[in-house]
N, C-alpha and C positions, 0 to 999 in steps of 0.2 A: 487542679487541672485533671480530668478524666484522662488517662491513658491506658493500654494493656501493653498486654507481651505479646500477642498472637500476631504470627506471620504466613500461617496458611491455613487451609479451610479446617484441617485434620484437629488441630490445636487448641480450638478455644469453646471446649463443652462444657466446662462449668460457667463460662460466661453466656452462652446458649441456653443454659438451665437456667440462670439469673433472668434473663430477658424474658424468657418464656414464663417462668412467672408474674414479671411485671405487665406483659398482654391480659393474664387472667385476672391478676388483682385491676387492672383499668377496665375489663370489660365489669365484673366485677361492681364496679362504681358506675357502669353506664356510659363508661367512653370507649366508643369505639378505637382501636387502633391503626385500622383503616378503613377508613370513612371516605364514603364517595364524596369527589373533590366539591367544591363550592368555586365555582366560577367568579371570581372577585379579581378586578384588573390587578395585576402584579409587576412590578419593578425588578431589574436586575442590580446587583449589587455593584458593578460597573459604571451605572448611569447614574445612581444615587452620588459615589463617590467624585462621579467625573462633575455634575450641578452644581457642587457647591463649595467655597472654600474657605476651611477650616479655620483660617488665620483673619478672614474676615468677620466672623460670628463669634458671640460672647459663647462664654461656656457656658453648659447645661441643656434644658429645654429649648426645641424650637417648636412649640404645637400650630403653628398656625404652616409648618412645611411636615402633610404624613405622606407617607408610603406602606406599601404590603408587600414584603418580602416573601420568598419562600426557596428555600435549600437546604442543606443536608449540616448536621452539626459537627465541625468538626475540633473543638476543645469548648473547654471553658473554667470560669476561672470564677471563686465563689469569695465572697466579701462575707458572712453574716445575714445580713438581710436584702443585700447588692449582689448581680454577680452580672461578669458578664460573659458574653455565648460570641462566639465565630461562627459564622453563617457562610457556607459555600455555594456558590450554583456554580452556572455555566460562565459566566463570565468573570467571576474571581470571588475574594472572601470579603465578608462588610464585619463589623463590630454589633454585638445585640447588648444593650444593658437592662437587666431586669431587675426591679428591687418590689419587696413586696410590700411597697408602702404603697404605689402601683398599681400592682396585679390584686393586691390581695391577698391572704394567708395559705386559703387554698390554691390558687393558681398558680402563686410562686413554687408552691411544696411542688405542684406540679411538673415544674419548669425543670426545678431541681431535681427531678426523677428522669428526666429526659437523660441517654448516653449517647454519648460519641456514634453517631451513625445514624441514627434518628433524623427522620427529615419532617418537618414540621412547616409552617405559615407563621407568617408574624408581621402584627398591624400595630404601626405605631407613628410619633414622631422625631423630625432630626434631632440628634444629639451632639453636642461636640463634649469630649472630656476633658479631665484637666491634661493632660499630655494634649489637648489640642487638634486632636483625631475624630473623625466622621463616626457615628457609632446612630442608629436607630433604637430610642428609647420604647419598650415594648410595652403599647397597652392591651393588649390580645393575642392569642397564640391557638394554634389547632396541631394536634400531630396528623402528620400527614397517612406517616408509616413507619412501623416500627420495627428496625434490623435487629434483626435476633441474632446477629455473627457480628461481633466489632472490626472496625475496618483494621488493615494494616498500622502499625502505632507511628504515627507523624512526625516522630523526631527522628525515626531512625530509619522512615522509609521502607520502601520492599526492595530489595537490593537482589535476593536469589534471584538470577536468570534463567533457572526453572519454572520458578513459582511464578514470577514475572507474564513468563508466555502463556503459558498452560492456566491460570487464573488471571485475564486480560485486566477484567471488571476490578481487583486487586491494584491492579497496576495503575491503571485509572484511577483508582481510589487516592494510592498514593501518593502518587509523582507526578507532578504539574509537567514535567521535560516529555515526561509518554502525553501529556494531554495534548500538550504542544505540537507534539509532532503529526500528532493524526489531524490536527487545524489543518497542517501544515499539509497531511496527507488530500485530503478535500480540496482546500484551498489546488492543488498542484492539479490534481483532474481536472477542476472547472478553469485553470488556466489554457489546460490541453485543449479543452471540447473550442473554449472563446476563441483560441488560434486557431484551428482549422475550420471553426462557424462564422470567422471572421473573411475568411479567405474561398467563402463555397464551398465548403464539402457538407455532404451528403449522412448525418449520422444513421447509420442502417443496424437493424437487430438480425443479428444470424443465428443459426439454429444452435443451442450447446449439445443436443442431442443430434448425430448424424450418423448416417447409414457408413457412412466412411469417415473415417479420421482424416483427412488429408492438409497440403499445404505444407508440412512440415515432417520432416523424418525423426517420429517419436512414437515411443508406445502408448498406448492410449490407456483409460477408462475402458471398461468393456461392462455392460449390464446388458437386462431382456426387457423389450417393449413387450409387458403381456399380453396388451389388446392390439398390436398386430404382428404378433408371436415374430415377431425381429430381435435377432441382434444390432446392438446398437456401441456406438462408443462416443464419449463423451469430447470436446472437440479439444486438438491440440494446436489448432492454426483456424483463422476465417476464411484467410484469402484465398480461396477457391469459391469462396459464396461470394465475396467480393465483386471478383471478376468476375461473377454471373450478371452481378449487377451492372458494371462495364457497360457487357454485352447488351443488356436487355438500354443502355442508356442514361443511366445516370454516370455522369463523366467523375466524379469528384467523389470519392465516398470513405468513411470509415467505423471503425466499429471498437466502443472501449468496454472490454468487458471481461470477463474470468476464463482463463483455457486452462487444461488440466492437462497433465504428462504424468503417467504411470512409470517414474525412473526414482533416481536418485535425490536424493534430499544432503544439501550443502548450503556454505551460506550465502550464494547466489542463486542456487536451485531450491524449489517450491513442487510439490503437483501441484499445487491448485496456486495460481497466478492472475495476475492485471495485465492484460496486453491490449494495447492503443496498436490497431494495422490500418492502413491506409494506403487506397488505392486511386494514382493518377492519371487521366487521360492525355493522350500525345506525350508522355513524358520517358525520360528514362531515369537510368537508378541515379545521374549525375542530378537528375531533378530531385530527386525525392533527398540524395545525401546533402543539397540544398534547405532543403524545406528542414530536413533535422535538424543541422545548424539554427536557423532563426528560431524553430520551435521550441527550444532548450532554451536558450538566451532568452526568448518572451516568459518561459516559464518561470525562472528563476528570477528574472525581473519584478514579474509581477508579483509574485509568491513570497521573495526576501529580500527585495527593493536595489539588489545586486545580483550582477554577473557575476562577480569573484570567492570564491568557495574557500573552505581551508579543510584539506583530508589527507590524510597520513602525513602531517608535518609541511605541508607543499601549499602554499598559494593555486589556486586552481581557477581559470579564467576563460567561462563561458563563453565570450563573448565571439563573434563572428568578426575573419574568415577563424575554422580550422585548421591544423595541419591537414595535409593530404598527400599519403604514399600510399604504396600497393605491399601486397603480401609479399611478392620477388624481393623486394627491399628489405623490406624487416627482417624476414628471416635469416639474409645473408649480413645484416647488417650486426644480429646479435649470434648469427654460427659460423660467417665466411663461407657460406655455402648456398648455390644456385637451387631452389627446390624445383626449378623447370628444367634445370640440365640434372639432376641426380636423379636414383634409382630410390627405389622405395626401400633398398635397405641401407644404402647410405643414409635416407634421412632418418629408421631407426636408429639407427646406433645415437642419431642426437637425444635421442630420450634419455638414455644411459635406464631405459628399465625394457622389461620383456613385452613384446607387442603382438598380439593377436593375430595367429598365421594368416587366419583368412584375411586381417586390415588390407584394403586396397592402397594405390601410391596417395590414395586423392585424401584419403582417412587419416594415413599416416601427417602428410602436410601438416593438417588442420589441428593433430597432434602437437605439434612441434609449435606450431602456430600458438596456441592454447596454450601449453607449458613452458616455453621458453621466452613468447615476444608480447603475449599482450598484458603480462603482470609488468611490465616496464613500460605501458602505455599510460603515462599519469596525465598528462595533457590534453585536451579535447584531441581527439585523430581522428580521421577518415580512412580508412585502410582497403584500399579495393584487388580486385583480380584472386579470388577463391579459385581454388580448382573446380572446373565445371562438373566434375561426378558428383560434388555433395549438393546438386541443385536441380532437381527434377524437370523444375516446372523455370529455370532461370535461363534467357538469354546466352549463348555462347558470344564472347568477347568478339568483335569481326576481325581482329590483329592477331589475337592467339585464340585459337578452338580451344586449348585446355582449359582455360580460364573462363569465368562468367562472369557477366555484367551484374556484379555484386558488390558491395557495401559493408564494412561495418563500421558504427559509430563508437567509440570508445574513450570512457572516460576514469580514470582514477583505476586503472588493470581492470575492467568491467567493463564486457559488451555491452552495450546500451539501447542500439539499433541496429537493425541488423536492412538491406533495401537490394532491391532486384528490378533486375527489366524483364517484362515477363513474356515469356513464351507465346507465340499467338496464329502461330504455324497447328492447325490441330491435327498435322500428317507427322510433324514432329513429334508436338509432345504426345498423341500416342505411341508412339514408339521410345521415347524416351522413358515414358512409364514401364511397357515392358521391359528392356532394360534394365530397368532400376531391380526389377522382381528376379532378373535373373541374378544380379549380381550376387548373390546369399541363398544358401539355401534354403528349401521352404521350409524345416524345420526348425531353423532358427529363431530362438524368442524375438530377435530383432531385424527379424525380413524386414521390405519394406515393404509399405501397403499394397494391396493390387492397385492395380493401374483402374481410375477412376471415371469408368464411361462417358460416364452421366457429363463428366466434364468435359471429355473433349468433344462429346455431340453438341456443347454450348459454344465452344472453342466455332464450331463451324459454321455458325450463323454469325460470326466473322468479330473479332475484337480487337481495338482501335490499339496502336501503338502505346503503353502502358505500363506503368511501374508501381512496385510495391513496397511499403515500409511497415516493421514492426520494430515496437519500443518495450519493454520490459518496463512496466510502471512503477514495480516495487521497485525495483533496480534504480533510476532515476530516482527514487526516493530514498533510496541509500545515498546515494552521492550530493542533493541538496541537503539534508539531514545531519549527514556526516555516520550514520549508523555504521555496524561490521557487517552484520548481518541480515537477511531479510526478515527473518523473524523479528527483528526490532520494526521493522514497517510495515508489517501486518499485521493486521486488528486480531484474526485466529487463527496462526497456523498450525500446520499440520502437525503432531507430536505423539506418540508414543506414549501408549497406558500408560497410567499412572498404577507403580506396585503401591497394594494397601500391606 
């Protein structure tokens, strides 16, 4: 059985010298080692296996049932003048048996030159062996292409969690649970888009490139449009293109796509992310913390054929209604303390660490919020009434001004949704924006944005009663997954040079 020792790209140059050899010695003889493909109908090694059953057919030859395979080699195991080959593709691994009574002296020798990584075709008929297993008997063979770096070694996997992220294509190579999961990743988007395509909305593309970051209180992206000498930043929220769209008429809309945040990296934080936002007409945020309940439960249904999860040790049970409290409750529930009757240094001292003089009472809250009640939020929650300062663009509560008609969805101590009723007064929220500019100095890396013209001159050709939801998609793919981190449910994230 061909195997190596290499476990990352740095490692395996004598096996790079070996291979690069064997390109010269095949061209050499006049075989190309990669050769424009030949269009020949091809089979997966899934449908072959799923056709036919093994325990019905005699052993040996079946030539009157062929197939043309083509995948990537990933062992094999040598007889003499027998040997046979594992074949991978997309849909799983089939058996190859080649003997050179077959192929012939030369084309066996050939076969037997092929290494682990090598991706090849191969035309032949069913086989079953003596152990009584599906294997394709190989009367023809092409190499496809010839890897000059041997994959990860199969029995022992790729296990570093560096080399893991930072070498995806590795990771794929190795570990059928990472294949799995990015199925599973795909799979989960096209369940999102089918829910809300099912239901009328509107999917819309918004700009990633914007004059203003807005929507959301985050630093941004910052680049230069050379050809129309702008500064620009890369976006950190939609919903303000959204509710352009509102305005302009379409009632139902959303947008699944990548926003970026120039912050911190953690293992719920990314800059560069999946966010599903969605914006509904007549509605408010009770509509939309609605709509996330069923959306998650469809998702998860469709996706892994259950509601019920299992993450940190805890049965976890998607299904609809969710619990529903408010912030006032939680916090007093896990400090014995009113955050609407207290002062903003009573609720420091709950941190038990030092808190940034300029933090307002509405930052601190959300503080407290954050480190003390929502890591004990393992059950699907609803958690409503935020303090109104961290929400620009959000409804004030009509029962308390301090509070806003806000949302968060939370699953497993992770936000998940986050929904608002949205502003639509444009005497308000420009004011509200400035405001916001005052709160911080302008020289602080973390002002907020300027207050967003453009928007509220749209605001004033008049927008319908209207609410907004944003989902974290990696996030949600932590928690159907079971993953720790995000980096496990993204195909590249972000990482840090590698020292040579």
């Amino acid at each position: 059985m061909d195997t190596h020792d290499s476990d990352t790209p740095r490692e395996d140059q004598p096996h790079r010298d070996e291979r690069r050899a064997k390109v010269t010695r095949l061209r050499e003889k006049g075989i190309e080692p990669y050769p424009h493909i030949a269009h020949e109908p091809r089979t997966l090694a899934a449908q072959v296996l799923a056709a036919h059953d093994p325990a019905a057919l005699a052993q040996g030859e079946h030539p009157e049932v062929t197939y043309s395979l083509a995948g990537r080699l990933t062992a094999r195991r040598g007889h003499g003048k027998t040997t046979f080959i594992d074949m991978r593709d997309s849909s799983g691994e089939i058996q190859l048996f080649a003997s050179e009574d077959s192929l012939g002296p030369e084309a066996y020798e050939r076969i037997l030159d092929l290494d682990v990584g090598d991706i090849f075709q191969a035309g032949g008929c069913l086989y079953v062996t003596q152990r009584g297993q599906l294997a394709l008997a190989v009367k023809s063979f092409t190499l496809l292409t010839k890897a000059l770096r041997p994959p990860p070694d199969r029995r022992h996997g790729l296990e570093d969690t560096g080399t893991r992220h930072r070498y995806r294509e590795l990771d794929l190579l190795a570990n059928e649970e990472t294949r799995e999961l990015f199925r599973v990743r795909t799979k989960t988007i096209e369940a999102l888009r089918s829910f809300l395509n099912e239901r009328d909305f509107m999917e819309v593309e918004t700009p990633v490139l914007q004059t203003l970051a807005g929507g959301a209180s985050a630093r941004p992206f910052l680049t230069h449009h050379n050809a129309l000498d702008q500064e620009m930043s890369l976006r950190i929220s939609v919903e303000l293109y959204l509710n352009r769209c509102l305005i302009g008429g379409l009632e139902n809309v959303y947008d699944l796509g990548k926003c970026f945040r120039n912050e911190g990296i953690s293992y719920r934080h990314s800059p560069e992310f999946t966010m599903l936002e969605w914006l509904m007409s007549y509605s408010d945020h009770t509509d939309v913390a609605r709509l996330t309940e069923e959306m998650i439960a469809y998702a998860a249904e469709r996706v892994l054929g259950t509601t019920t999860i299992e993450r940190g040790g805890e049965s976890i049970d998607l299904s609809e209604p969710w619990r529903k409290t408010t912030m006032q409750e939680e916090i007093k529930r896990v400090t014995g303390v009113d955050f609407l009757a207290a002062g903003r240094d009573e609720l420091a001292q709950l941190l038990g660490e030092r808190v940034h003089p300029d933090a307002s009472w509405g930052q601190v809250v959300q503080a407290v919020y954050s480190k003390l009640v929502e890591p004990t939020l393992n059950q699907p929650t609803l958690v409503y009434d935020f303090p109104l300062e961290l929400f620009p663009i959000t409804k004030a509560d009509a029962r308390e001004p301090r509070v806003a008609e806000h949302f968060d969805a939370v699953i497993g101590g992770i936000e998940l949704v986050s929904g608002d009723s949205e502003v639509n007064d444009p005497i308000e929220q420009r004011q509200r924006f400035v405001d916001q500019r005052k709160q911080r100095r302008a020289e602080d890396d973390d002002a907020p944005h300027p207050h967003d013209e453009e928007y509220v001159r749209s605001l004033e050709y008049g927008l319908a009663p209207s609410a907004s939801g944003g989902m974290g998609v990696d996030r949600l793919l932590m928690i159907l997954t079971g993953a720790e981190t995000l980096r496990e449910v993204v195909p590249f994230p972000a990482m840090r040079p590698e020292s040579r």
